[in-house]
N, CA, C and O atoms as a GROMACS GRO file, in nm:
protein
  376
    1UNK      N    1   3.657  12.294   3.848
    1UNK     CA    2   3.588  12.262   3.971
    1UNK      C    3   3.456  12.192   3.935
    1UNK      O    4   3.393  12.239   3.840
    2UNK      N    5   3.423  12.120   3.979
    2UNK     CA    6   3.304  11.982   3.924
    2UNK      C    7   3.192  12.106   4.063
    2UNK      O    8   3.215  12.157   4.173
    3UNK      N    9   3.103  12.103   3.989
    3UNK     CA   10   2.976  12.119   4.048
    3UNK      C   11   2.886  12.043   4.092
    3UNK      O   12   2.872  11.941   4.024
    4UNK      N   13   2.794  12.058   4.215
    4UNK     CA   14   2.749  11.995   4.282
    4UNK      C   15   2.594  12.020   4.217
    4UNK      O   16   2.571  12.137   4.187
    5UNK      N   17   2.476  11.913   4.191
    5UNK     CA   18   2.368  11.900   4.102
    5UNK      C   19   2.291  12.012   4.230
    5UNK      O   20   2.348  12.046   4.334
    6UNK      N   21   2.164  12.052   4.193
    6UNK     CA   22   2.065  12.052   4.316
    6UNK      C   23   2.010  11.949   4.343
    6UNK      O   24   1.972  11.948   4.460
    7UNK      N   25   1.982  11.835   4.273
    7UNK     CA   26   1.908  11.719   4.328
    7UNK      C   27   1.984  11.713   4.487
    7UNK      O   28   1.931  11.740   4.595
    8UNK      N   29   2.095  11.678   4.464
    8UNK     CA   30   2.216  11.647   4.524
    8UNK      C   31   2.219  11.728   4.644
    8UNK      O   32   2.196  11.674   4.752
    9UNK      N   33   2.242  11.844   4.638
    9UNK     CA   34   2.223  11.943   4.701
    9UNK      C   35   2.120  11.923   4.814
    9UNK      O   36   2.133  11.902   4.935
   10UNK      N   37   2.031  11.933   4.748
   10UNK     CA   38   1.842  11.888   4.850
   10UNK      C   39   1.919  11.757   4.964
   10UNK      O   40   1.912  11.736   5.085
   11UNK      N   41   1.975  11.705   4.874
   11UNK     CA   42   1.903  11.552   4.950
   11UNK      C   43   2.060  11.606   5.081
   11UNK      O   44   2.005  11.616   5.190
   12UNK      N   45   2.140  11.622   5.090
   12UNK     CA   46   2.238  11.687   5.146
   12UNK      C   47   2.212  11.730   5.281
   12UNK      O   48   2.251  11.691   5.392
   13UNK      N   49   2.101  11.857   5.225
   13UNK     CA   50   2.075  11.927   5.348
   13UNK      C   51   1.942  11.831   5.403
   13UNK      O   52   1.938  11.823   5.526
   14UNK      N   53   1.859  11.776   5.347
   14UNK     CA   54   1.780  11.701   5.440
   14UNK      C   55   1.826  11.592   5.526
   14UNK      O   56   1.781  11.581   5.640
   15UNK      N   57   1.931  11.493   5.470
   15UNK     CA   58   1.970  11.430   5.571
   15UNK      C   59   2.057  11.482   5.689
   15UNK      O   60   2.040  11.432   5.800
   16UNK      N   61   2.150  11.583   5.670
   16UNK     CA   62   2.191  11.698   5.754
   16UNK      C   63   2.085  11.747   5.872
   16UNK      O   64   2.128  11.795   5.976
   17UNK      N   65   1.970  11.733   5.851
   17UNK     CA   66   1.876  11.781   5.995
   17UNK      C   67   1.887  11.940   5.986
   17UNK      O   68   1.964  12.008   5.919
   18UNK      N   69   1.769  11.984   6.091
   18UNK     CA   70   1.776  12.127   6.068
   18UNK      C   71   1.888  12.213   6.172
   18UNK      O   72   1.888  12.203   6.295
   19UNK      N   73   1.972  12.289   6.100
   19UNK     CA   74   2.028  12.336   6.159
   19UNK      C   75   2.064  12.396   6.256
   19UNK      O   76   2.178  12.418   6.297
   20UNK      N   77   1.907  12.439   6.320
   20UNK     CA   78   1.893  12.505   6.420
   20UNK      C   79   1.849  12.372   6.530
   20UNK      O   80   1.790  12.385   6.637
   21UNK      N   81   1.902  12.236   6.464
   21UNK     CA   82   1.820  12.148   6.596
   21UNK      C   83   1.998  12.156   6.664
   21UNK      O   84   2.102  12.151   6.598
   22UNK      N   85   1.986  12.168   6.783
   22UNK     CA   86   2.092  12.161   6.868
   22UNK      C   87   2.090  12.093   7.008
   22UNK      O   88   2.013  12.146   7.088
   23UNK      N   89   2.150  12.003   7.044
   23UNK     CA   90   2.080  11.975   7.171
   23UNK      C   91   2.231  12.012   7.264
   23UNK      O   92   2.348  12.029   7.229
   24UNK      N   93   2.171  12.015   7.376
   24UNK     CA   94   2.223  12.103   7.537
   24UNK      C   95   2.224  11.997   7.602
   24UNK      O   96   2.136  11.914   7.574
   25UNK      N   97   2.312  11.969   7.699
   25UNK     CA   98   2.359  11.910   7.814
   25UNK      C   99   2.317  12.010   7.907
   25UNK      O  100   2.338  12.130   7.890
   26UNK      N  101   2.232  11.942   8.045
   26UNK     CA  102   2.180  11.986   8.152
   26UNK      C  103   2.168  11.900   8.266
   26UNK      O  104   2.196  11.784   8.233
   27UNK      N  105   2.144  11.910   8.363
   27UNK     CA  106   2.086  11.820   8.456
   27UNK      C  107   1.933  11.865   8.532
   27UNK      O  108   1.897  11.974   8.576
   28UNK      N  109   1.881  11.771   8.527
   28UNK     CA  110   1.722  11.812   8.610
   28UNK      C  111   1.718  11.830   8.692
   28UNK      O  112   1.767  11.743   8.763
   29UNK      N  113   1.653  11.964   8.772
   29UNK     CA  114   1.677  11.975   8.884
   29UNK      C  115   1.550  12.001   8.974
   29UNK      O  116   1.549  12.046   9.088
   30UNK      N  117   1.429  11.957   8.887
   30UNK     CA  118   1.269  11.908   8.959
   30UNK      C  119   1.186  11.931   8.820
   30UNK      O  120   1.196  12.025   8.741
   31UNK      N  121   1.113  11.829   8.816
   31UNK     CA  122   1.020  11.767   8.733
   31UNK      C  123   0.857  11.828   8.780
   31UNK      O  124   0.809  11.772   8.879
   32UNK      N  125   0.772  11.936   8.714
   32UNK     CA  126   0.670  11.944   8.767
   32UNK      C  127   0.558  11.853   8.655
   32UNK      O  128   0.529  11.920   8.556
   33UNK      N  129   0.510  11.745   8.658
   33UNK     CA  130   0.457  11.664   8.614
   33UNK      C  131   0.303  11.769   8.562
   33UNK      O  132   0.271  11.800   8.448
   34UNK      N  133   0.250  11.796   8.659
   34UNK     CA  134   0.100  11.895   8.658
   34UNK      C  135   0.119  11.994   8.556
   34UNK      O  136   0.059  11.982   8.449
   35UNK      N  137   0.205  12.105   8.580
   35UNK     CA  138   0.214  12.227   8.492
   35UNK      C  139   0.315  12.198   8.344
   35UNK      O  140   0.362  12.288   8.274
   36UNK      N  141   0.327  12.078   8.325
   36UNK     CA  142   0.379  12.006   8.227
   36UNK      C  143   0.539  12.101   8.205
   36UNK      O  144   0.576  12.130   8.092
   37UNK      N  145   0.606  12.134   8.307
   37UNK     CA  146   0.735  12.174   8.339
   37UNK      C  147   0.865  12.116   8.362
   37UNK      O  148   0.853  12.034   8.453
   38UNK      N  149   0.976  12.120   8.324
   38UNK     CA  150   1.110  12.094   8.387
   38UNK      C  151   1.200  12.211   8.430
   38UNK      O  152   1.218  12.314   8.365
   39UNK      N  153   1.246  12.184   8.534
   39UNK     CA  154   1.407  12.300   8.573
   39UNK      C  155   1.500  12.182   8.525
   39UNK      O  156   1.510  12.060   8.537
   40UNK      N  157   1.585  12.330   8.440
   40UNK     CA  158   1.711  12.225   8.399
   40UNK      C  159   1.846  12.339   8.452
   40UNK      O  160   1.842  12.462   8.467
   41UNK      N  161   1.931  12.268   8.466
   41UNK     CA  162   2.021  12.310   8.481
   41UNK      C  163   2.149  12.335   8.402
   41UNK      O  164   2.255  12.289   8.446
   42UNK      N  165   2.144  12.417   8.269
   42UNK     CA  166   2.149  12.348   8.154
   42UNK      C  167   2.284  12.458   8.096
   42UNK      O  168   2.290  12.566   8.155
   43UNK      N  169   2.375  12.436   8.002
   43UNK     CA  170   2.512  12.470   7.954
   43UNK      C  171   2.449  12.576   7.910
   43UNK      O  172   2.334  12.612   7.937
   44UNK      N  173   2.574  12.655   7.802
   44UNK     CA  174   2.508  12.780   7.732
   44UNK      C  175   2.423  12.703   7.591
   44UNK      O  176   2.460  12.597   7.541
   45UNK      N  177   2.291  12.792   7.541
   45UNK     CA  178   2.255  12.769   7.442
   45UNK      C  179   2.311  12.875   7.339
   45UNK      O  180   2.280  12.994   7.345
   46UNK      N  181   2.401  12.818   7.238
   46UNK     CA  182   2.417  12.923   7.145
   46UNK      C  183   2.314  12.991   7.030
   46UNK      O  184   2.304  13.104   6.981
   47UNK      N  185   2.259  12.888   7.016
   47UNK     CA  186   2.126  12.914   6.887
   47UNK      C  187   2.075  13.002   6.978
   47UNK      O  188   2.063  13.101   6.907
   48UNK      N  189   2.030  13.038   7.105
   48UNK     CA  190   1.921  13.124   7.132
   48UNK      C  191   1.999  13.254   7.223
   48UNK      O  192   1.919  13.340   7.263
   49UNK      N  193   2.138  13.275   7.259
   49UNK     CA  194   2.220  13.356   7.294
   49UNK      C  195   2.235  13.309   7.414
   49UNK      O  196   2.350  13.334   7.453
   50UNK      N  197   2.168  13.247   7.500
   50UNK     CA  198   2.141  13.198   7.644
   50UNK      C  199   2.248  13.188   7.672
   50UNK      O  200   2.317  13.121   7.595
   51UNK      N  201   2.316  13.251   7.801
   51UNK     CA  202   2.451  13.201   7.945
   51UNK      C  203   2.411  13.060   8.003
   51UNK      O  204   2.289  13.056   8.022
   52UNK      N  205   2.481  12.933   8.041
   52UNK     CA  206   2.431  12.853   8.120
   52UNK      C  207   2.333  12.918   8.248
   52UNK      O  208   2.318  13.022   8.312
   53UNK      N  209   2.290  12.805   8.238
   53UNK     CA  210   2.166  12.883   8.368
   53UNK      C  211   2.059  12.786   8.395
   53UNK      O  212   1.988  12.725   8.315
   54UNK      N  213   2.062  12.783   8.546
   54UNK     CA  214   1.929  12.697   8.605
   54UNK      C  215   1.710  12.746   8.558
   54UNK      O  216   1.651  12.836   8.617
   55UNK      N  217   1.668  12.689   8.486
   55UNK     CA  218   1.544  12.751   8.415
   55UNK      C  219   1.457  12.636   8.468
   55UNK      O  220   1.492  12.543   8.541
   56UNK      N  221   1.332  12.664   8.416
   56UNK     CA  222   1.225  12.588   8.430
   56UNK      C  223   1.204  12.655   8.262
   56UNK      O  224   1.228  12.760   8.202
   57UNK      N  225   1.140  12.513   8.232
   57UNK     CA  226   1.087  12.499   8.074
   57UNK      C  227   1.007  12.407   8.050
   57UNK      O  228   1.019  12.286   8.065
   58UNK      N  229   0.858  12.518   7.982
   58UNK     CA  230   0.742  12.429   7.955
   58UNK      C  231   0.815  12.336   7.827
   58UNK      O  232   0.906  12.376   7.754
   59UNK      N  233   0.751  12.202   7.825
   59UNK     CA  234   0.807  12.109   7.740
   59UNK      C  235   0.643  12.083   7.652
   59UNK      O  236   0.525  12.103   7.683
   60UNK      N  237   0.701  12.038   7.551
   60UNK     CA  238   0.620  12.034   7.442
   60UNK      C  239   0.493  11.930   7.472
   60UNK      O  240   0.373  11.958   7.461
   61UNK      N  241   0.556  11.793   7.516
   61UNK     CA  242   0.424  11.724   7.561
   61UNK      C  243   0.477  11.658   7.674
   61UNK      O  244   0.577  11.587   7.685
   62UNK      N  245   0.348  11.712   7.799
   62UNK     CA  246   0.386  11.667   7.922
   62UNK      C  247   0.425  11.492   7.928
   62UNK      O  248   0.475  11.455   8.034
   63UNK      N  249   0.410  11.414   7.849
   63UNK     CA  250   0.462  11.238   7.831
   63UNK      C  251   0.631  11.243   7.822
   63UNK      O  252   0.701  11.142   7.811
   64UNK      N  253   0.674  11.360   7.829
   64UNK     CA  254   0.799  11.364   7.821
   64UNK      C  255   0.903  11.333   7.937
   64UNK      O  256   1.018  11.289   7.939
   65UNK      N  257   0.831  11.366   8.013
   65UNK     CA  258   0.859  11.389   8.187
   65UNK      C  259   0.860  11.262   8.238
   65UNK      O  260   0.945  11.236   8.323
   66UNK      N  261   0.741  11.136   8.184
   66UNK     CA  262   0.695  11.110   8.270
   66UNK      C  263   0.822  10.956   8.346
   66UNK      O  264   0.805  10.880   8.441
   67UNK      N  265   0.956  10.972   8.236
   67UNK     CA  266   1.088  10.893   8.305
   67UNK      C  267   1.144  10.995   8.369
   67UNK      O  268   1.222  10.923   8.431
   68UNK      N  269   1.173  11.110   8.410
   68UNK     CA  270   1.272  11.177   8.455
   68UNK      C  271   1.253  11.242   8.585
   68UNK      O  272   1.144  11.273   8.632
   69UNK      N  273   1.391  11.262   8.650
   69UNK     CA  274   1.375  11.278   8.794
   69UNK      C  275   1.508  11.387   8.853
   69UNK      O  276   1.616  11.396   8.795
   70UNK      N  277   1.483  11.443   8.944
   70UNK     CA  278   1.613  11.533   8.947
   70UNK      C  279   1.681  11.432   8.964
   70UNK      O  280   1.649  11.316   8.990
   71UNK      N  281   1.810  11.499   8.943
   71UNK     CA  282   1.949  11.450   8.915
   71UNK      C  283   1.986  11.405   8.753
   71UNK      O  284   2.103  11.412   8.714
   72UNK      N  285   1.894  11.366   8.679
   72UNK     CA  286   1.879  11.312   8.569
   72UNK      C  287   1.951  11.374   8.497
   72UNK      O  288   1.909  11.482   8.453
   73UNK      N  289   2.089  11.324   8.460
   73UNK     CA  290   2.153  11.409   8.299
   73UNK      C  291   2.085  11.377   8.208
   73UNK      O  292   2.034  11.266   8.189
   74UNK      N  293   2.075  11.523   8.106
   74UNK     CA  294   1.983  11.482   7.942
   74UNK      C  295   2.073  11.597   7.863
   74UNK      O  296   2.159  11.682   7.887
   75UNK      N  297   1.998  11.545   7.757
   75UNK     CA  298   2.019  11.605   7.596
   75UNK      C  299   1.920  11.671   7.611
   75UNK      O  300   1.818  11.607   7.636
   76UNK      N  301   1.913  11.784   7.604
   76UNK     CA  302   1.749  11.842   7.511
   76UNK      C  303   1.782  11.940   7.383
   76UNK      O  304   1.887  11.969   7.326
   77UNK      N  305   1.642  11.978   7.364
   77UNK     CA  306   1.648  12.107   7.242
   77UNK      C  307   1.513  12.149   7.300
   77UNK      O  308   1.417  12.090   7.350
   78UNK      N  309   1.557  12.317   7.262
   78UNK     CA  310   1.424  12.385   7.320
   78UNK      C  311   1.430  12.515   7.230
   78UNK      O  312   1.543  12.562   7.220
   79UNK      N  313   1.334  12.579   7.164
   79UNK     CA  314   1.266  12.611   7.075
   79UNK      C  315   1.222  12.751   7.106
   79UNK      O  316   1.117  12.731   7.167
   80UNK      N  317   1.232  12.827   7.102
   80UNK     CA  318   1.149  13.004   7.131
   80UNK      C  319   1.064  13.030   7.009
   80UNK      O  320   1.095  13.026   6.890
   81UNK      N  321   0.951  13.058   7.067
   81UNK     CA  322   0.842  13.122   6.972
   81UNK      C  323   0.742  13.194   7.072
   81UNK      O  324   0.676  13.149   7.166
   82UNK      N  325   0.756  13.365   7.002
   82UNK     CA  326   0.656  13.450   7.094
   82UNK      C  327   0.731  13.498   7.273
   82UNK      O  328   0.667  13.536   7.371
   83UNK      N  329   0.884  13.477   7.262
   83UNK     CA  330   0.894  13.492   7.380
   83UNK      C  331   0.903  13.382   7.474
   83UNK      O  332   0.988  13.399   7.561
   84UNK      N  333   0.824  13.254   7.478
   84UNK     CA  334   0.856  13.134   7.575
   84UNK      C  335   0.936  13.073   7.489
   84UNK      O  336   0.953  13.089   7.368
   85UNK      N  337   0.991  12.992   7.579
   85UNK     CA  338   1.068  12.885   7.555
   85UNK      C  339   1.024  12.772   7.599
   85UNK      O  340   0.976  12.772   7.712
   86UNK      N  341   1.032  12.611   7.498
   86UNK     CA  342   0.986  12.528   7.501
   86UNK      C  343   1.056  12.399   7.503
   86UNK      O  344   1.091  12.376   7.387
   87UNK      N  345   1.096  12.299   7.587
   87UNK     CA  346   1.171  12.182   7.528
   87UNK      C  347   1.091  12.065   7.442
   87UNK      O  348   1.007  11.983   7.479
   88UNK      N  349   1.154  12.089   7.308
   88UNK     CA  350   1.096  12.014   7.203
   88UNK      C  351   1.133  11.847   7.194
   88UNK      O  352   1.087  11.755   7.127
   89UNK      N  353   1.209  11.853   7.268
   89UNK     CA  354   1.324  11.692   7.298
   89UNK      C  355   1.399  11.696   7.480
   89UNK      O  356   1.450  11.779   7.554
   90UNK      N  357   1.372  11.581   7.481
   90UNK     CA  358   1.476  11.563   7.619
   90UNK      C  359   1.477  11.409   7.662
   90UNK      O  360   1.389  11.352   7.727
   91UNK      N  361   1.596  11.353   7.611
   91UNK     CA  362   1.662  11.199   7.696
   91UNK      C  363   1.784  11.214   7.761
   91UNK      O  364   1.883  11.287   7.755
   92UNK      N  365   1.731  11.095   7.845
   92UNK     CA  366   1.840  11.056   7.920
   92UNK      C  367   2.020  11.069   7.837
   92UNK      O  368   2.045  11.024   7.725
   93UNK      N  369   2.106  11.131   7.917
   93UNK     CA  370   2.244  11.133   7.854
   93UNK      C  371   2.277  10.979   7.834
   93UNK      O  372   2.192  10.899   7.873
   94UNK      N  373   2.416  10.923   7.763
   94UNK     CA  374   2.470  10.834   7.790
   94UNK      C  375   2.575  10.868   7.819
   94UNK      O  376   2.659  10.785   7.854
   0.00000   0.00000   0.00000
């Protein structure tokens, strides 16, 4: 069995991305621009145990918001630390 180097290895998992990045299919279902918020309406998250479910989620930087509108299908990823939850990413689906 031929072995795999660690150089090799490294470079592997870095282009691989972090494992825990996952993104969710949702739809928006109101944009609070002020409290730098979204409700999503969003599938199950497995990384964080989550049932699908309609939420509101502070997002990382309110400039995120500032294309999106209910109805809007997206991708996101959202992040728990300390108990909140955060969307670290969110575009438009294709």
């Amino acid at each position: 069995m031929r072995k795999i180097s660690p150089l090799a290895l490294a470079a592997l998992l870095a282009l691989a991305g972090p494992a825990w990045a996952q993104s969710v299919k949702a739809i928006v279902t109101k944009v609070d621009q002020v409290a730098g918020k979204v409700t999503l309406d969003h599938e199950r998250i497995p990384k964080l145990d989550m049932d699908a479910m309609t939420m509101a989620y502070k997002v990382k930087d309110p400039a995120m918001l500032k294309d999106l509108k209910s109805g809007d299908k997206v991708d996101f990823e959202v992040d728990e630390a300390d108990g909140q939850y955060t969307v670290t990413k969110i575009r438009k689906a294709k």
